[in-house]
N, C-alpha and C positions, 0 to 999 in steps of 0.2 A: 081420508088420509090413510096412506098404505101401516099397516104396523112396522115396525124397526124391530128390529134383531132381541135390544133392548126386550121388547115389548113380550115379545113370544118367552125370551128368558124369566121373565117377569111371572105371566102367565103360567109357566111352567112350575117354578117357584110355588104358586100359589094349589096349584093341583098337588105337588110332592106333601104340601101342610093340611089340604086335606086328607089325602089317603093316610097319614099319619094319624090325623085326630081320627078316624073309622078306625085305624087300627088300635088305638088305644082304646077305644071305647067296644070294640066287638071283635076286637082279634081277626085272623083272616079267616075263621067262619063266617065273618057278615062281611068282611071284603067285596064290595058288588064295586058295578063301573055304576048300578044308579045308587047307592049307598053315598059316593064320592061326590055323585052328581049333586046330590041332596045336600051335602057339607058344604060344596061348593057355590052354588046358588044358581048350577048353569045345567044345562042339557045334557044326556047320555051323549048326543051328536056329538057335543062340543071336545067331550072325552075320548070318542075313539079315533080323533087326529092327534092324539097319544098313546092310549092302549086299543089297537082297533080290535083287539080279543081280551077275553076275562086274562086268557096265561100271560098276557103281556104285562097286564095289573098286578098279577100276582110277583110275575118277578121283577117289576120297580119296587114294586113294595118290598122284596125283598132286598134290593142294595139298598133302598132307603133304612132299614132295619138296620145293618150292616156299618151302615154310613153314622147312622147316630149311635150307637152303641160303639164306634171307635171315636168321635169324637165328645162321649161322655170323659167329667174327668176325672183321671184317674189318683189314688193313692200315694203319695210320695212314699219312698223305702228305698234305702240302701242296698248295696248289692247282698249277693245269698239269699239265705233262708226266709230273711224280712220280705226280699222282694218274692218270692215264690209265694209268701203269703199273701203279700199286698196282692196278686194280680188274682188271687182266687177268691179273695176276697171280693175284688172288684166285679165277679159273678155272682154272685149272691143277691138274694132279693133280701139287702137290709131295712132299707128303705123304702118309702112309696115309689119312688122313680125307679128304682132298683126292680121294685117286685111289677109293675105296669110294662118297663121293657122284656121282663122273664116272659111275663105269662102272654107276651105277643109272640115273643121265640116260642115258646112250648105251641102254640097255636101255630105256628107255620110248620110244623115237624109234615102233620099231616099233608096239608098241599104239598107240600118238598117229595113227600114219598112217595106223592100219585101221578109222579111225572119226573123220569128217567133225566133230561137235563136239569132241572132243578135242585132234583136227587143228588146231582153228581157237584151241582154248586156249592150245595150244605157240606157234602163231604168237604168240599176243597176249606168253603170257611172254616169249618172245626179243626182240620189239619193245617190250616195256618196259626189258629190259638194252639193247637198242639206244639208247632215248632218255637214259636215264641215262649211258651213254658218250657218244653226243653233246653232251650238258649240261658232261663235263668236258672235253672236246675242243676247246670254245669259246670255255674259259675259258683254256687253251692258248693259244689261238688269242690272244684278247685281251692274254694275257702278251706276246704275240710268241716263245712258243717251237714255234708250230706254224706253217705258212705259210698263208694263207688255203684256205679250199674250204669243200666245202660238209660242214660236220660229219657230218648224217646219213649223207653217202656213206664219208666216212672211217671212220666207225662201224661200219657193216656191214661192212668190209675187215676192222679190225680183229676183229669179230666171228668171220667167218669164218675169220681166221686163226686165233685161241686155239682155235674147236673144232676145226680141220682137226690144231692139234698135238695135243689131247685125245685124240683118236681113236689117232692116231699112238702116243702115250704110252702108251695101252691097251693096244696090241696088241702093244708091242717096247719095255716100260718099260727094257731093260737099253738099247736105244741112246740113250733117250731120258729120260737120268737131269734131277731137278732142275735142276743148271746148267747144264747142256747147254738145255734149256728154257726157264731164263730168259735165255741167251744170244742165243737164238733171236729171243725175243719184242725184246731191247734190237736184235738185228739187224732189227727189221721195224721196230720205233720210231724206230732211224734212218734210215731210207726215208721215214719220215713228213716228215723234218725239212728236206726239198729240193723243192722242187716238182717235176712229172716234168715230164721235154721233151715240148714240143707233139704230137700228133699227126701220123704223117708224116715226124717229125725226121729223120735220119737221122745215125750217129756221124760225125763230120768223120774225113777220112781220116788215115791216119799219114802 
């Protein structure tokens, strides 16, 4: 009997939830097509009438990344400053789920970097979380709980900063428990909340 449409959907289905459970359990350094194979219960053959190359593995697996870390759920928060927290919040590895999706991103940085299109896909992803934090950073802004500037700069800081503690969190989650974390993040959120001294300034003396 021929397969139906259904069926290959199906099938596919079931290939997308193993490269998933490889990636959660070996990050895309053990990403293989026989890794998948192995998860799966079926033949390398059977996998490269989906990925007929390792790079094509690797960038499913990336929009699969992509795909569940957008439809993880997220934080309720009202407009402004809550919401600017809530969504930075919502990067952070609080949690076991939290910290399992982190350290599969910190693992794909690598493949991302070794290959010029992929390279260029991570950029586009980050700068779409970029713009989306600008978007509520403005809205701050227009509340008057943020002090004027130029969003998209404060974005990127912001940015920078969740993944610089991400990484942090990865490596020495025992200094860098939950509260300690979100301490950190309310310690940088209030830095937001004052303009800095001009350029130059210098502390007035005692």
């Amino acid at each position: 009997m021929p397969r139906t449409k259904g069926d290959h959907e199906a099938r596919r289905r079931d290939v997308s939830e193993a490269v998933w459970r490889v990636l959660a359990a070996h990050g895309f350094g053990g990403l293989t097509l026989r890794a998948v194979a192995a998860e799966l219960g079926a033949t390398t053959g059977l996998l490269t009438h989906y990925f007929p190359a390792k790079r094509d593995l690797v960038a499913h697996a990336l929009d699969l990344l992509e795909e569940r870390s957008a439809s993880r759920p997220r934080r309720a928060a009202g407009a402004g400053l809550s919401a600017v927290r809530a969504a930075l919040l919502d990067i952070l590895p609080l949690n076991a789920e939290a910290t399992d999706a982190n350290r599969i991103w910190v693992s794909s940085w690598d493949v991302a970097l070794a290959d010029s299109a992929l390279s260029g896909d991570h950029a586009r992803r980050y700068a779409r979380s970029r713009d989306k934090l600008s978007d509520l950073i403005s809205a701050a802004q227009r509340l008057g709980e943020l002090p004027a500037g130029d969003p998209a700069r404060i974005a990127a800081g912001a940015q920078a900063f969740v993944l610089g503690l991400v990484v942090q969190t990865l490596f020495d989650p025992t200094a860098f428990p939950a509260q300690r974390q979100a301490e950190l993040l309310d310690d940088y959120l209030a830095s937001l909340t004052s303009p800095p001294a001009p350029h130059g300034d210098a502390p007035a003396p005692a």
